[in-house]
C-alpha positions, 0 to 999 in steps of 0.5 A: 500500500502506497505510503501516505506522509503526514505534512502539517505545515507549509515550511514542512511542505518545502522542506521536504520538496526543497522548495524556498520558504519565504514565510512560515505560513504561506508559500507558492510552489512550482512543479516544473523543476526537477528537484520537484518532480517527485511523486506523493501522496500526503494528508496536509494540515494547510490550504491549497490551490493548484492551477494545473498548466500541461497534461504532464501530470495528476492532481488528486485528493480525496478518493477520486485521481482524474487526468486533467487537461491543462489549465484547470485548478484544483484546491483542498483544504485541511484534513484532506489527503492530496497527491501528485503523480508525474506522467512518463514522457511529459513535461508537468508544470502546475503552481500552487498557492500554500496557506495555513489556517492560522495565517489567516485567522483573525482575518476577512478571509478567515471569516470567509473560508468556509464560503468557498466550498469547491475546497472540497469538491473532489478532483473530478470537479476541477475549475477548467478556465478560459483564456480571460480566467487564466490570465485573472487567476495568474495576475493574482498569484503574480501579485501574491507572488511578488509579495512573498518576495518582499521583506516581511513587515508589518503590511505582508499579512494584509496584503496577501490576505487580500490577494488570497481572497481576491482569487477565492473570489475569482474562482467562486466566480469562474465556478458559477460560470461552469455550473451555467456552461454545463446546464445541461448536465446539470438538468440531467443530475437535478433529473436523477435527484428528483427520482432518487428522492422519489425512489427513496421515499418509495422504499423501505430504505427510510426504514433502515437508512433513516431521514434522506441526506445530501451525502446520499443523493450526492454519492449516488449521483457520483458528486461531492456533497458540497459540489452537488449541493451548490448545483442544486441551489445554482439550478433550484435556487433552494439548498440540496437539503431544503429540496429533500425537506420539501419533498418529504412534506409533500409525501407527508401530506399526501400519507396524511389523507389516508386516515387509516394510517397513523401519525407513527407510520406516516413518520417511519415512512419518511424515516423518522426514528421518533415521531415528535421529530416529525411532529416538529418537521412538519410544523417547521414547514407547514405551520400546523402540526399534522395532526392538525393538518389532518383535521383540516384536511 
């Protein structure tokens, strides 16, 4: 079994790849050197964003390795395990952009870092740019760049912070613009939800499996959870668990009418371990409690 080395620092990234470290805590390193052409695989305890320039190699994280064309990027945070693998016979070349969570903590960016939530999308989700987006993405690791290189003083946190957050931005941006190019797609896996939900609430899976998840429907569609749900909400303007929420009141109320069925089995049903959860669901959505509902009805 491969090894997987533990790398909690950006110093301890460059040291162990011979890469300059220019500050602590931030660093941006070039895979087109031979000193770095090495293979990994490393769960890391710091930020990155890769922008992938050639074929020549592959950029993998979590349980996904995908062969990008050139100009994508990818990005993973903390607690992830990441990888790079040169292939024979092609000249790789990707930079990376380093930071750990303590650099910008205290920080606007700090405060923001959860927003940006392609930091787990799996590798299969890479940005791919265009022209106009690679000379944005490259122009602010430029500028980051430079900024490393000047002596650290009282200014360095501050500016590159802001730079880093600049690019998050871009790329939320650039993202955005993915989800609209591949609408189609999107319709398809929005198609497949809908009738897995169905399928779900159909079934005697809530019986063993309990109340539908985001995690499920985003595996069973073969997409990372954050990367499926900000399809959904793109295309839906709802979030995938909200989507799911409001499916299950709608089988709720339909299984209401049956007076033969009870307030515990409509609750099973719908995979509610408890029927007081169901009971404060339904209220939460419906304004009435479905005993109410019933009565009404």
């Amino acid at each position: 079994m491969e090894e997987i080395m533990k790398v909690d620092t950006v110093e301890q990234y460059n040291e162990l790849f011979g890469f300059q470290t220019r500050h602590p805590q931030v660093s941006m390193v070039d895979f087109d050197k031979p000193e770095s052409q090495g293979n990994y695989r490393m769960t890391v305890g710091f930020y990155g964003i890769f922008l992938k320039e050639t074929k020549g190699c592959i950029i993998n994280y979590g349980k996904s390795s995908y062969d990008f064309d050139d100009q994508t990027v990818v990005s993973f945070a903390p607690g992830q395990t990441v990888g790079y693998t040169r292939i024979e016979g092609m000249l790789p070349k990707s930079v990376g952009l380093l930071f750990h969570p303590d650099f910008i903590r205290g920080t606007s960016l700090g405060q923001k870092i959860k927003r940006y939530t392609f930091f787990s999308y799996e590798a299969n989700e890479a940005l791919h740019l265009s022209a106009d987006e690679r000379m944005v993405v490259h122009n602010c690791l430029a500028i980051i760049r430079t900024e490393l290189q000047h002596a650290i003083d009282k200014h360095t946190k501050g500016l590159i912070c802001t730079n880093i957050e600049l690019l998050l931005d871009y790329c939320m941006r650039f993202y955005e613009r993915q989800f609209v190019t591949r609408q189609d797609m999107n319709l398809d896996v929005l198609g497949r939800f809908e009738k897995l939900i169905d399928e779900y609430l159909d079934s005697d899976i809530t019986l063993k499996d309990g109340v539908p998840s985001v995690q499920y429907f985003a595996d069973k569609v073969c997409l990372s959870p954050n990367y499926f749900g900000d399809l959904v909400k793109k295309e839906t303007g709802k979030s995938a668990k909200e989507y799911i929420q409001l499916k299950m009141l709608n089988v709720a109320k339909e299984e209401l009418l049956h007076p033969e069925k009870s307030i515990t089995e409509v609750a099973a049903k719908l995979g509610f371990q408890y029927p007081q959860h169901f009971v404060r669901f339904f209220k939460r959505y419906e304004g009435l409690t479905p005993s109410q509902f019933r009565n009404i009805g």
